[in-house]
C-alpha positions in Angstrom: 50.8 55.5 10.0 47.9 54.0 8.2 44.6 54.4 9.5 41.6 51.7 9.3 37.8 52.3 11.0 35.7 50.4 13.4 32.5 49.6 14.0 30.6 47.6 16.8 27.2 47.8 16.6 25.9 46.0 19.9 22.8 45.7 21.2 23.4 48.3 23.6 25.6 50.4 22.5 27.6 51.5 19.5 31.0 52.4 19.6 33.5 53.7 16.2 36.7 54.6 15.6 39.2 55.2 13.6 43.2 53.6 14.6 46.2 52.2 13.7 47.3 48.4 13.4 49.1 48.6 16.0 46.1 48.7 17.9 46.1 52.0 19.1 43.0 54.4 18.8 43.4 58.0 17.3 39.7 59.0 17.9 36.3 56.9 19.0 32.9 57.6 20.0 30.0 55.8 21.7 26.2 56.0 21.8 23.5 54.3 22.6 21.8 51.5 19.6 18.8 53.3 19.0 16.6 52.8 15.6 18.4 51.3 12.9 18.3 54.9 10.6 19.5 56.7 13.7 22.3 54.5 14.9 23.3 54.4 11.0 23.6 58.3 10.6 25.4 58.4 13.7 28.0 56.1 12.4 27.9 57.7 9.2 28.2 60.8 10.4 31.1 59.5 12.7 33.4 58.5 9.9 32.7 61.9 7.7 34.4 63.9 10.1 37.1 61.4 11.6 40.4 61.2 9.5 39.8 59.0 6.5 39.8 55.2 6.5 39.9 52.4 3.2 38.5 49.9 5.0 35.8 49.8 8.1 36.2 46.9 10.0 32.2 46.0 11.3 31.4 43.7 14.4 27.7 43.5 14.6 25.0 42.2 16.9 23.0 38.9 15.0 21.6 37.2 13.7 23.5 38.4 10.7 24.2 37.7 7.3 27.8 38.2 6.5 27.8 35.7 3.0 29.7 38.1 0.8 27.6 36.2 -2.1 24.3 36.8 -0.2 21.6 39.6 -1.9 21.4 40.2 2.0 24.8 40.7 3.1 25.5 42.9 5.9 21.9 42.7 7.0 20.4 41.7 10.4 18.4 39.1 10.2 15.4 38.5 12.4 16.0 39.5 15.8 14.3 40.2 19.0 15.8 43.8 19.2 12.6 46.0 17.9 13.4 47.7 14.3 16.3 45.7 13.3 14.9 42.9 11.8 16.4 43.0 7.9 18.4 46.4 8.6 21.0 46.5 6.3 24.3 47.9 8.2 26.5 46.4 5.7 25.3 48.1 2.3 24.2 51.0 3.9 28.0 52.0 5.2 29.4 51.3 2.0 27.2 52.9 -0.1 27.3 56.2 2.4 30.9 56.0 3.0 32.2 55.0 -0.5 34.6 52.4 1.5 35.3 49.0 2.0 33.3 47.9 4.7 34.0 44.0 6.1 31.3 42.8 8.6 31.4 40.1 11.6 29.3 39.5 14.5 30.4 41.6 17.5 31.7 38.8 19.7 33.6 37.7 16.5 34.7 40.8 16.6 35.6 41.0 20.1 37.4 37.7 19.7 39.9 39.2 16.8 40.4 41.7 19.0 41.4 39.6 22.2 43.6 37.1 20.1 45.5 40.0 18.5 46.2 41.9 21.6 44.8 41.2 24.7 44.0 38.0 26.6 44.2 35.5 23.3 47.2 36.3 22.2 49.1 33.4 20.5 46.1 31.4 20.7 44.8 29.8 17.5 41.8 28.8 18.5 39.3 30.8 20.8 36.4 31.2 22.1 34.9 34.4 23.2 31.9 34.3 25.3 29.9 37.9 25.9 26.7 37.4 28.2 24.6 40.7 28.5 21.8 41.8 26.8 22.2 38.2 25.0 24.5 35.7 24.9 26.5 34.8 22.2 29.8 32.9 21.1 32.4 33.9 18.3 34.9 31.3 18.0 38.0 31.4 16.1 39.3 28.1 14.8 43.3 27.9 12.8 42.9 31.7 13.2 39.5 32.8 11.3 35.9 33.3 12.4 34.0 30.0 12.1 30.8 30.1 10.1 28.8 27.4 8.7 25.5 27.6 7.1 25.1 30.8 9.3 27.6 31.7 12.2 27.3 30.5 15.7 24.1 30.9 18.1 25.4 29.5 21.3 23.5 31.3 23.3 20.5 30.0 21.5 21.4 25.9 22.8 19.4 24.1 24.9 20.9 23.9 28.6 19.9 22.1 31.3 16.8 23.8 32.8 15.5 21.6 36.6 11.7 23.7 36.9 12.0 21.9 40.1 15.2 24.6 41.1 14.1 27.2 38.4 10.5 27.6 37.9 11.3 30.8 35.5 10.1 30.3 31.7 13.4 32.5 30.5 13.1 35.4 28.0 13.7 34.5 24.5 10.7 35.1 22.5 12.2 31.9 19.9 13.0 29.6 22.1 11.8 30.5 26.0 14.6 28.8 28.2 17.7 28.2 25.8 20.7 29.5 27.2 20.5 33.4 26.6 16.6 32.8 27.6 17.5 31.7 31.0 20.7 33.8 31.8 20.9 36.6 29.4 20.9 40.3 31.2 16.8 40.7 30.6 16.9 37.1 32.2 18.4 38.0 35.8 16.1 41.5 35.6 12.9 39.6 34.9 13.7 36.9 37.4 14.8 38.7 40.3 13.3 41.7 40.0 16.1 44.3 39.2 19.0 43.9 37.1 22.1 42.3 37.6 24.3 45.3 38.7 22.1 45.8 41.8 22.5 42.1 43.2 24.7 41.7 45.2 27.8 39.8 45.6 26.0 37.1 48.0 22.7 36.9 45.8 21.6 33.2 44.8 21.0 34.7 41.3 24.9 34.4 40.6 25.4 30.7 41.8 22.8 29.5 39.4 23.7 32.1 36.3 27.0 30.3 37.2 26.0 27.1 36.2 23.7 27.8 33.4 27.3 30.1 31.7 29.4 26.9 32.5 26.6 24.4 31.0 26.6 26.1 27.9 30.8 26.6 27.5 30.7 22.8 28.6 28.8 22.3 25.1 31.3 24.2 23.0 34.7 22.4 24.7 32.7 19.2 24.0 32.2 20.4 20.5 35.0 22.4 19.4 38.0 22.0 22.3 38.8 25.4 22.3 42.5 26.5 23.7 41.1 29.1 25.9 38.1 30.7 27.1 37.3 34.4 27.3 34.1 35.4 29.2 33.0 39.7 28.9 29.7 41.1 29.1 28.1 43.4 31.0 27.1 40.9 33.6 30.2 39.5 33.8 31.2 43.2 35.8 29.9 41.0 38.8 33.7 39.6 40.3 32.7 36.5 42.0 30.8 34.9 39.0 34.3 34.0 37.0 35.4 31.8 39.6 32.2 30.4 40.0 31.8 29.7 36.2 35.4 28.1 36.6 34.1 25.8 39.5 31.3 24.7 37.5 32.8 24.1 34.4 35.5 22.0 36.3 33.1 19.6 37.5 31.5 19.3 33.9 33.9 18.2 32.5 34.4 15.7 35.0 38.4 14.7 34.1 37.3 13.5 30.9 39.2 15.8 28.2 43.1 15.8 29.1 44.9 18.7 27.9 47.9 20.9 29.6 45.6 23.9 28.5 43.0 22.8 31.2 44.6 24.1 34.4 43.7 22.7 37.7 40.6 25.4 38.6 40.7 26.5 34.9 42.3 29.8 35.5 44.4 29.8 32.7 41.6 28.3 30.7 38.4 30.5 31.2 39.7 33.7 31.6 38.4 37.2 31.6 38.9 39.6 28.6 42.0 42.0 28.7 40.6 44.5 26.5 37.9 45.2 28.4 34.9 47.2 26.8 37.3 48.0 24.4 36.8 44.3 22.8 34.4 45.0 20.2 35.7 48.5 18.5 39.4 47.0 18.3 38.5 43.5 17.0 36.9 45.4 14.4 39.8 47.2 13.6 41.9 44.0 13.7 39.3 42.9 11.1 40.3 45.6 9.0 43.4 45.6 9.6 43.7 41.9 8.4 42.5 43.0 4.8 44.3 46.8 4.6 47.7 44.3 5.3 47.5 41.3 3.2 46.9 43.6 0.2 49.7 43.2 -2.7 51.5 46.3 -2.8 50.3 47.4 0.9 53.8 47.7 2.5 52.9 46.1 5.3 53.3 42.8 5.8 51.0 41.4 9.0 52.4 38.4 11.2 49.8 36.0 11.8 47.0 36.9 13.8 48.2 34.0 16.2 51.3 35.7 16.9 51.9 38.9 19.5 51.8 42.1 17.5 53.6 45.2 18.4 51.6 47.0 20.8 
C-alpha cells in the first residue's frame, strides 16, 4: 500500500499524517499553530519518524502564495496571525524533508478532501466554506482548486453591515467589517463578550452570524453557481446555525437561480462536512495523492476526483 503525507497548517491548529489513497490514516498527530520555527520542527520532526512518504500533500492557512513559478512559493503572505507574515512552509518542508511537497490553502484542502470522500462526492464543482478563527472559501471548479491572480478571499468581501442592527466595527485589522471581520470566531468573542461555544442555542448572536454566513455564500452562488455547499468551522459546532444559514440563503436568493441542485430549504445544497475535523489532514492527502497517481509508471491509475473512490 503506498503511503503519501499530510499537512494542514491552520490557524489553530496543525494536524499531519501519513495514509493511504484510499483515504485511510496509518498514523497522525495534532498541535497547536504556534511560531512559525516551532510549528515547522514539529512537522518536520512528525514526518522523520512516521513511515516514509514521496510526496506531502500541504493545506495551509493564507494568504498564501502557491505560484509554483513564484520566488515566494509556499510562503504566507501577509496575515493578521502574529509571526507568519512571509514564513516559508513550502521550501522549508522540502528542503528538511528532501520530498515533494504540493501546497494549497487549508479550505482548498478541506474541499479535495470532502469531494473525494465525504459530503462532495461526485460533485464537480464545490464550494467549501470553513468559519472559525477566519473565514475562508476554497472552491473547486471542473475538479481543480480555483486560483486567479491569487486564490480566493471570500471571507475578505464586503457584506451587508445595517450599524443601525449592528453597531460592532468587526475585527479585521485590513478591512474592519468585511465578512470574516464581522462573523469570524474573534468576531462573536469580541462582540458578545465570550466565545461562540458558550452561547447558547437561543443567543441572538447566532440569528445574525446566520445572515452575515448566508450573505456572503449568496455572493459566491451569484458568482460561481456552485453544485453544493459545505459549511465546517469551529463555529459551525453550534447545531442550530446550519438551518438558519439555509433559511437565509433561501430568501437571498429570492427564486431567482433555477436549478434541481437547489432543494426546497437547501438541504441538499448547503450541507455540513462529512469528514468532520478530519477535512483538512485528508484533503491534503487527496492532494497528494492526485500527483503520487497520475505519475507515468505509478501503477495506479486514479478515477477522477469527481467520482466515488474506494473507501
Amino acid at each position: 500500500m503506498k503511503l503519501v503525507g499530510g499537512v494542514e497548517t491552520g490557524g489553530s491548529w496543525c494536524v499531519c499524517a501519513v495514509g493511504s489513497c484510499t483515504g485511510s490514516i496509518t498514523v497522525s498527530g495534532r498541535w497547536p499553530t504556534t511560531s512559525p520555527q516551532e510549528t515547522l520542527s514539529r512537522i518536520v520532526e512528525f514526518f522523520r519518524r512516521a513511515p516514509q512518504v514521496p510526496v506531502i500533500g500541504v493545506g495551509s492557512f493564507g494568504p498564501v502564495d502557491l505560484d509554483p513559478h513564484s520566488p515566494t512559493w509556499g510562503e504566507v503572505l501577509v496575515t493578521p496571525k502574529p509571526g507568519w507574515s512571509h514564513a516559508s512552509v513550502g521550501r522549508v518542508l522540502e528542503r528538511e524533508l528532501g520530498v515533494k511537497v504540493l501546497l494549497e490553502t487549508d479550505v482548498a484542502a478541506a474541499a479535495l478532501g470532502e469531494q473525494r470522500w465525504g459530503a462532495g462526492e461526485g460533485i464537480a464543482s464545490l464550494a467549501y466554506m470553513t468559519v472559525g478563527t477566519g473565514i475562508g472559501v476554497g472552491l473547486l471548479l471542473h475538479d481543480q482548486p480555483w486560483h486567479g491572480i491569487t486564490h480566493p478571499e471570500v471571507g475578505h468581501m464586503r457584506v451587508p453591515h445595517d450599524l443601525s442592527q449592528d453597531p460592532f466595527p468587526g475585527v479585521c485589522p485590513y478591512h474592519g467589517d468585511c465578512l470574516e471581520g464581522l462573523a469570524c470566531g474573534p468576531a462573536l468573542a469580541a462582540r458578545w463578550g465570550r466565545p461562540a461555544e458558550q452561547l447558547e442555542p437561543e443567543h441572538p448572536a447566532w440569528a445574525l452570524e446566520a445572515q452575515y454566513i448566508a450573505a456572503g455564500l449568496a455572493n459566491v452562488i451569484f458568482a460561481v453557481a456552485p453544485e453544493r455547499i459545505i459549511l465546517g468551522g469551529g463555529v459551525t459546532a453550534q447545531p442550530r446555525l446550519l438551518s438558519l444559514v439555509r433559511e437565509d440563503l433561501e430568501a437571498l436568493l429570492g427564486n431567482y437561480l433555477q436549478s434541481p441542485a437547489l432543494d426546497h430549504g437547501l438541504t441538499h445544497y448547503l450541507v455540513a462536512p462529512a469528514l468532520g475535523e478530519k477535512a483538512g489532514v485528508l484533503g491534503a492527502i487527496a492532494l497528494a495523492c492526485r500527483d503520487t497517481e497520475q505519475r507515468p509508471g505509478s501503477g495506479e491509475a486514479l478515477p477522477a476526483l469527481s467520482e466515488p473512490s474506494a473507501r
